[in-house]
C-alpha positions in Angstrom: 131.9 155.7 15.9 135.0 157.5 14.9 134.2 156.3 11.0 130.5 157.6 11.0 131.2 161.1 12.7 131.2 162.7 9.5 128.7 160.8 8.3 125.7 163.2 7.5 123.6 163.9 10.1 120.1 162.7 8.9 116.2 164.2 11.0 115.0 161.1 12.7 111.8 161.0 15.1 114.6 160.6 18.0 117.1 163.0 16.8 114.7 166.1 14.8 116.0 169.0 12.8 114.6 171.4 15.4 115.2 174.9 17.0 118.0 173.2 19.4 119.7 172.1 16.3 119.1 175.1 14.1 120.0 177.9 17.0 123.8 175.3 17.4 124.5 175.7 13.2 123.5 179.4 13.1 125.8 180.3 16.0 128.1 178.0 14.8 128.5 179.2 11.0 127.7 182.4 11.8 126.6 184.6 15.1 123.5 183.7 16.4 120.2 185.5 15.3 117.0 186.0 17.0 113.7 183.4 17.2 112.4 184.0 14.3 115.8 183.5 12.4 116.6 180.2 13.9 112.6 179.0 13.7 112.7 179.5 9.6 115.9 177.4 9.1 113.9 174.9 11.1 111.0 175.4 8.5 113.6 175.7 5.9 114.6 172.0 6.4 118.1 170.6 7.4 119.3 170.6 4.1 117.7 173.8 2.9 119.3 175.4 5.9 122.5 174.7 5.4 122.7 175.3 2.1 121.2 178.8 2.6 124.0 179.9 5.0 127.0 177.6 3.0 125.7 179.4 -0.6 125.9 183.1 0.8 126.3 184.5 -2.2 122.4 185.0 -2.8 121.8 187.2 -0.3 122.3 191.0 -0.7 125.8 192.7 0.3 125.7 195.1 2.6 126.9 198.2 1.0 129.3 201.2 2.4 133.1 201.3 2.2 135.7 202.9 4.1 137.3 205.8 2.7 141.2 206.7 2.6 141.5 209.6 0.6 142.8 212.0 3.1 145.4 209.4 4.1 146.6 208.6 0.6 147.0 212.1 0.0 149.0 212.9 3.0 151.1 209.6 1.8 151.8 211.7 -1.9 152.4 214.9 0.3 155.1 213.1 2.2 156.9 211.3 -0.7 157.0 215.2 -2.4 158.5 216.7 0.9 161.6 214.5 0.8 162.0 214.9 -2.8 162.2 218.6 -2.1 164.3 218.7 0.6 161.7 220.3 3.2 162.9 221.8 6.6 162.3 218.9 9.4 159.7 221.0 11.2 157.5 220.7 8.2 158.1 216.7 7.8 157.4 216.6 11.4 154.3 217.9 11.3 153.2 215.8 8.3 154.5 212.9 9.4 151.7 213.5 13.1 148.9 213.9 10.7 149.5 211.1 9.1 150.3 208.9 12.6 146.9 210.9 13.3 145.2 209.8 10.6 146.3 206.1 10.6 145.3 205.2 14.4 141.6 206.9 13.2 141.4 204.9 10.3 142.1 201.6 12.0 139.6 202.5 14.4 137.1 203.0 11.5 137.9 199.7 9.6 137.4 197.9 12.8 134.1 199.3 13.8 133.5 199.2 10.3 133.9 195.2 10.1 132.2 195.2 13.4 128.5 196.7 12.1 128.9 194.1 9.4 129.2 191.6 11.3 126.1 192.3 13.1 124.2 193.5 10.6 125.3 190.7 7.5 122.8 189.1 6.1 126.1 186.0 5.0 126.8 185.1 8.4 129.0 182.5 6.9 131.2 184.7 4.8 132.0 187.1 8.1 132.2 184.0 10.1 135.0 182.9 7.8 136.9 186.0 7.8 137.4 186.2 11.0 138.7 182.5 10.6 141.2 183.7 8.1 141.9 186.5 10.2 143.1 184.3 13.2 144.8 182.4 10.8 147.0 183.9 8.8 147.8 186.6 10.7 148.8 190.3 10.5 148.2 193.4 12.2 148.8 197.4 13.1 151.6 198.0 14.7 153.6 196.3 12.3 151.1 197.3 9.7 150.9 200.8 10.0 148.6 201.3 6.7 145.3 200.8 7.8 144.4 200.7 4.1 146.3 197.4 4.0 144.0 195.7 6.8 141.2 196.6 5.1 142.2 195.3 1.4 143.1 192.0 3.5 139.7 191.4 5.2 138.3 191.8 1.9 140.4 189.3 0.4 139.3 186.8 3.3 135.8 187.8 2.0 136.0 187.5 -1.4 138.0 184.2 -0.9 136.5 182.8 2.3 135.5 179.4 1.0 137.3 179.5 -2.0 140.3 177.7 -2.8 143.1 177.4 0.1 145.8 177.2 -2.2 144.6 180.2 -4.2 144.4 182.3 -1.0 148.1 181.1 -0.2 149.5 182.6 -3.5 147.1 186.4 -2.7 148.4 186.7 0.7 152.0 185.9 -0.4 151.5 189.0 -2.5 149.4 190.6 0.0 150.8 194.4 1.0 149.6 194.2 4.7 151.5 190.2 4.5 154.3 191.7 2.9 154.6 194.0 5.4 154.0 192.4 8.7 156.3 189.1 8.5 159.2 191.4 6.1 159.1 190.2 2.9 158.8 193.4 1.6 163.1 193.8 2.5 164.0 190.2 1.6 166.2 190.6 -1.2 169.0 188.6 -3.3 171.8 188.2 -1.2 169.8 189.4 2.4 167.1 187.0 2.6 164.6 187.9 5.5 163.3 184.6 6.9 159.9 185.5 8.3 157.3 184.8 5.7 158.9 181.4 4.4 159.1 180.1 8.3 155.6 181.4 9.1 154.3 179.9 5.7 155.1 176.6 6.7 155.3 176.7 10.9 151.7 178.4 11.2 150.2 178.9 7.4 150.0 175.4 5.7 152.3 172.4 7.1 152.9 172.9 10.8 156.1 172.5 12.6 157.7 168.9 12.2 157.2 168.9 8.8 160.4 170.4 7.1 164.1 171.9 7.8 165.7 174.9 8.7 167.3 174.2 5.5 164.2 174.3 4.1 163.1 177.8 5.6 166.6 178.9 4.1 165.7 178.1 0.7 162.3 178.9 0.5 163.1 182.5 1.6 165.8 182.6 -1.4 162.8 181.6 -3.6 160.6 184.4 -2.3 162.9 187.6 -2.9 162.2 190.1 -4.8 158.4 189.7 -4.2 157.6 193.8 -2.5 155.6 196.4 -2.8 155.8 199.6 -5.0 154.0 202.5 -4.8 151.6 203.7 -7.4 149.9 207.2 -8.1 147.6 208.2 -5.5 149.3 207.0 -2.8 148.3 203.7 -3.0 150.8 200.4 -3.2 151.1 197.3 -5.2 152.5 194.0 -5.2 155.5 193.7 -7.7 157.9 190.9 -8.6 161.7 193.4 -8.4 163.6 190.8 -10.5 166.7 192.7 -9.8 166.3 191.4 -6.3 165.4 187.8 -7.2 167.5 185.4 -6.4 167.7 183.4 -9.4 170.1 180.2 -8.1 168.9 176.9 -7.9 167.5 176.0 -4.3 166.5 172.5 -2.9 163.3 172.6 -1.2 161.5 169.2 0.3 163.4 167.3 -1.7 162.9 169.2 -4.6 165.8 171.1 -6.6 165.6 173.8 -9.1 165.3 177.5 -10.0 162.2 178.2 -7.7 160.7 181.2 -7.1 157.5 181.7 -4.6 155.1 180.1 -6.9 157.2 177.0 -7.3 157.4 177.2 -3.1 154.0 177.2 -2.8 153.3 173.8 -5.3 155.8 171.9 -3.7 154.4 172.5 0.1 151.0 172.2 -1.6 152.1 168.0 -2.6 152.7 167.5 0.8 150.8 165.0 3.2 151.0 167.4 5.6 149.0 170.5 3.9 146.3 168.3 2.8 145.4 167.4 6.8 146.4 171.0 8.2 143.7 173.4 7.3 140.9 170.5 7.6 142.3 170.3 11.4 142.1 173.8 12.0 138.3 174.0 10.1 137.1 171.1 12.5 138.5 173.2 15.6 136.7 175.7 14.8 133.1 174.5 13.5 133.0 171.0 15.7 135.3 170.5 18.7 138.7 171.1 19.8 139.5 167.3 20.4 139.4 165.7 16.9 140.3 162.6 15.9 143.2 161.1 13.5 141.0 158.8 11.7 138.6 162.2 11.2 141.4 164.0 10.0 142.7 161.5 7.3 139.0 161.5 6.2 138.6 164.9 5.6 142.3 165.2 3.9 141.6 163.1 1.3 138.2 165.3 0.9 140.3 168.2 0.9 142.6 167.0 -1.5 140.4 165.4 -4.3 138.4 168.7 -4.3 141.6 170.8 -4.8 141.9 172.0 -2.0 138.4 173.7 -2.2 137.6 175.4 1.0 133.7 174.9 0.5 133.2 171.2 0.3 135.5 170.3 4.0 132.7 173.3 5.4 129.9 171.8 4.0 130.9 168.4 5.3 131.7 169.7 9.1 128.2 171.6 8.9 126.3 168.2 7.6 127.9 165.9 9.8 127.3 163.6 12.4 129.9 165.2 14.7 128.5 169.1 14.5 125.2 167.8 16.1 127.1 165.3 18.4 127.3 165.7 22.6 131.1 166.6 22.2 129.9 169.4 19.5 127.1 170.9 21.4 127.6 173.9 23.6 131.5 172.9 24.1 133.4 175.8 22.5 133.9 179.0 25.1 132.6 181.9 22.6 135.8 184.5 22.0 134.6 188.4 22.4 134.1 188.8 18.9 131.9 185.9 18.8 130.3 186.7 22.2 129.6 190.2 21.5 128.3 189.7 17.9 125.9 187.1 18.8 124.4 189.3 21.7 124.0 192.3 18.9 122.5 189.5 16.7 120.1 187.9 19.3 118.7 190.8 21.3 118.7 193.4 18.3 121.0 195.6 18.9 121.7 197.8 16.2 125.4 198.1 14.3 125.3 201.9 14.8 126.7 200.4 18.5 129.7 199.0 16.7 132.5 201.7 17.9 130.9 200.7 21.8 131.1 196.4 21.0 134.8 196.9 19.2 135.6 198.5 22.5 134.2 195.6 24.5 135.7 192.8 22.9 138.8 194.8 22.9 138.3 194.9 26.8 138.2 191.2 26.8 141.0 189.8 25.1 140.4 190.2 20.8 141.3 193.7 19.9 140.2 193.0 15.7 142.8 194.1 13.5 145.8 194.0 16.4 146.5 190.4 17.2 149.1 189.8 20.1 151.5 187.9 17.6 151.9 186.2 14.6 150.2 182.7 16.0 146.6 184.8 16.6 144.8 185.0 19.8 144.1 182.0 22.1 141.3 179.9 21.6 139.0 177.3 24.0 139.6 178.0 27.8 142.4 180.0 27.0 140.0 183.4 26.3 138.7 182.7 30.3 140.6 184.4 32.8 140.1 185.8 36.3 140.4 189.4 34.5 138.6 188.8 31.1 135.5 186.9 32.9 134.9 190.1 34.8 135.1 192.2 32.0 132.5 189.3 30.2 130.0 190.2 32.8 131.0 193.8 32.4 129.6 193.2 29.1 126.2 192.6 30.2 125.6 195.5 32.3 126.8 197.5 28.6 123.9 195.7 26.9 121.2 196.4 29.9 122.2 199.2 31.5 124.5 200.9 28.6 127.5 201.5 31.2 130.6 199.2 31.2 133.5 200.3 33.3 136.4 201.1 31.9 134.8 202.3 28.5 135.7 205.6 27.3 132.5 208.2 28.4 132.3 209.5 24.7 131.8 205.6 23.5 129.1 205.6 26.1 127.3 209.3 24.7 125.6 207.2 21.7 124.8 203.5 23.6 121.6 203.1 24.9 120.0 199.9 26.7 119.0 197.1 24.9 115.0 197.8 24.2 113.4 195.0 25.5 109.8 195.9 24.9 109.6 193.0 21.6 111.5 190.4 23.5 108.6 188.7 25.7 105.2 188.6 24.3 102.3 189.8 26.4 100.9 186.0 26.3 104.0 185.5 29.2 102.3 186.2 32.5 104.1 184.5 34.5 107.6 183.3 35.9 108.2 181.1 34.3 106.7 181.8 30.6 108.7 185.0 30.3 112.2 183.1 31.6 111.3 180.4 29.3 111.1 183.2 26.5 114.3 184.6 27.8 116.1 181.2 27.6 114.9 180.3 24.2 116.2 183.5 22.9 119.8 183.6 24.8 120.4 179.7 25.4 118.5 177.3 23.2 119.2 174.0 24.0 121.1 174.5 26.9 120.1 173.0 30.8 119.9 175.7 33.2 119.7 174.4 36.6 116.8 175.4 39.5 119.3 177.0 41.2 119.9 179.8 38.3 116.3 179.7 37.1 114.3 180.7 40.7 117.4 183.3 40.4 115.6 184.5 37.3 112.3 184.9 38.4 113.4 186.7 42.1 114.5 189.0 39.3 111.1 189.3 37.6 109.9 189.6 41.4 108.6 186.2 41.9 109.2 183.0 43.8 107.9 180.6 42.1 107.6 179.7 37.8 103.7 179.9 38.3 104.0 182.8 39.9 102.4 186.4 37.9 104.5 188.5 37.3 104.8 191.8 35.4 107.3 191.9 32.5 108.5 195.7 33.3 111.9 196.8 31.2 113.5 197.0 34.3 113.0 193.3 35.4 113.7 192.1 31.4 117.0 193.6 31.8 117.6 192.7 35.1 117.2 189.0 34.0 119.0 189.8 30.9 122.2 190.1 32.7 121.7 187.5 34.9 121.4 185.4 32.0 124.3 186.7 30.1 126.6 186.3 33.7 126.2 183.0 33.6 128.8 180.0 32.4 126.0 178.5 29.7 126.4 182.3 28.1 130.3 181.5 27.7 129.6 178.7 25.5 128.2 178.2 21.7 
């Protein structure tokens, strides 16, 4: 079975495209959505469906930018201080505003890329930019400019399925990159190590798969490549050949006078970088337990297409082992993930975003500050006896619009959920409005008794058959019970 798992998955009158099926690929490339979002991909057609999500592209952008004037300008305003030789009281104040001004507009960026992520209309492309963002890593504190955050994610959005090799040249000249692993100070004669480990170890190869030696020289090959600062208080990649290190360097195997470029080809010939990123893909569309034979299948994909990013996506979503029992409702949802979806599904709008940045922060994913340069944790790891709490916290935010430990002016603008579209007046009983419920929340999933007469004590029954009054109060109520349970954890 092994061979056939990426064989394309193919409707039969046993196995249908239906709302189980389409409800799995929307949360899977991409956050979720209501009903009536999963129910047209099921008109849509298997193919059609995927398709429609994989080509993004045709759907409107959502417009609105983030604006750092007012930083930029304190960056010019600084830079003419210490060319005049200002007293330090004045630097000192300048240099708060600007600390000011930074933790604010990291705060915007991430609610910023929050709202569009619930309110996209390319699940797919936001989907992969928090992929890239887990990935190849960087983040504030070692980043101080916000600025440089922001020009990244957009880079992971403009190149999200484009090709990987491609992206590995941008963010080798990317200024938040450049910034957070050093190579900004590796220079001829002081070569900083970071980037050219990271590259390799965590980027493109994987640890096992070349020397320290190798590390050595590739980090001689990428000096000189820094930032400079340009008018307006903006920065730019530029090649400082005066800090290049122009000698020849050995480098897997290979010898000559290589700079970063020349780096980057050689690792790119390497067995090893044509399995790595179609490992890390699988992990995080399918399963986290896939198999060699899988792998080798996909790396030769990966590396007739050119390393293309779009065709080893298209192939997980269309395959055998996406709609498979080990693919199904086996991945525990990470905060972003978890509180996107729950935006998505029950309509909440993204003018909540500064409120839902807090609450994944709560849980374990603060966006934009990752704990270290290998990302945040993924499977089980995200479930603790601390961040489960805070999961279920999560639900009384979306009900009741109180989560402890929230800040009380987050709270001012959140209001809970409005339920009054959620269960249609044809539900009269029991068990038609927690089969409503489910279908929205869990599709696909087996609730047992146990949890389901749970649901209707909360809608003030005993039994499914049971009439019962659909009241806000009672939706929410079984709202949270819904979203406090361990099928909610799971995509």
């Amino acid at each position: 079975m092994a061979e056939a798992s990426l064989r394309k998955f193919r409707p039969t009158a046993s196995t249908p495209w239906d709302y189980a099926k389409a409800a799995h690929l929307l949360s899977r490339a991409g956050f979720g959505g209501p009903p009536d979002e999963i129910q047209r991909l099921v008109s849509l057609g298997f193919d059609a469906a995927v398709d429609e999500l994989l080509n993004y592209e045709r759907a409107p952008d959502l417009p609105g930018e983030v604006d750092f004037s007012e930083l930029r300008q304190a960056y010019v305003d600084a830079f003419a201080l210490r060319q005049g030789g200002t007293d330090e009281q004045t630097r000192r104040t300048l240099q708060n505003k600007i600390n000011r001004l930074q933790r604010e507009k990291l705060q915007e960026v991430r609610e910023w890329w929050m709202a569009r992520m619930v309110a996209t209309k390319r699940p797919l492309q936001e989907k992969m930019v928090l992929f890239w963002h887990g990935l190849l890593v960087s983040g504030f504190p070692d980043v101080r400019s916000p600025e440089f955050l922001y020009l990244q994610n957009h880079l992971f959005r403009r190149m999200g399925l484009g090709n990987f090799k491609q992206l590995i040249l941008e963010i080798s000249k990317d200024p938040a990159m450049l910034t957070y692993l050093d190579n900004n100070s590796n220079r001829k004669g002081r070569p900083n190590e970071n980037y050219a480990r990271e590259l390799m170890e965590l980027f493109t190869m994987g640890i096992g798969n070349y020397t320290e030696q190798d590390i050595k020289e590739a980090a001689r090959a990428f000096t000189g490549w820094m930032l400079r600062p340009t008018p307006g208080g903006r920065f730019e990649f530029y090649f400082n050949p005066g800090q290049h290190d122009d000698g020849t360097k050995t480098f897997l195997g290979k010898t000559g006078n290589f700079d970063g470029g020349d780096v980057i080809n050689i690792i790119f010939e390497q067995p090893a970088t044509a399995r790595w990123l179609p490992r890390k893909l699988f992990e995080y569309f399918v399963h986290l337990r896939p198999e060699e034979s899988v792998l080798e299948e996909l790396g030769g994909l990966f590396k007739r297409s050119n390393f293309d990013v779009r065709p080893l996506v298209q192939t997980l979503l269309q395959s055998e082992a996406f709609y498979s029992e080990k693919g199904l409702r086996t991945q525990v949802k990470g905060p972003t993930q978890l509180v996107v979806s729950t935006a998505r599904t029950l309509g909440i709008p993204p003018t909540m975003a500064p409120a839902l940045v807090l609450a994944a922060d709560q849980m374990g994913q603060m966006l934009l500050v990752p704990p270290n340069v290998g990302g945040w944790p993924k499977g089980e790891s995200w479930i603790t006896t601390s961040t489960i709490l805070d999961r279920y916290n999560f639900g009384s935010l979306v009900t009741s619009g109180r989560m402890p430990g929230l800040p009380r002016r987050f709270l001012q603008s959140v209001r809970p959920v409005e339920v009054s579209g959620l269960v249609p007046a044809s539900a009269g009983t029991a068990g038609e409005v927690t089969a409503t419920l489910l279908r929205r929340l869990l599709p696909g999933a087996a609730i047992e008794q146990k949890r389901q007469f749970a649901l209707w004590r909360a809608l003030g029954a005993n039994r499914a058959t049971d009439p019962v009054k659909a009241t806000p109060d009672r939706v929410r109520s079984a709202l949270h019970l819904i979203m406090s349970m361990p099928e909610y954890q799971l995509t």
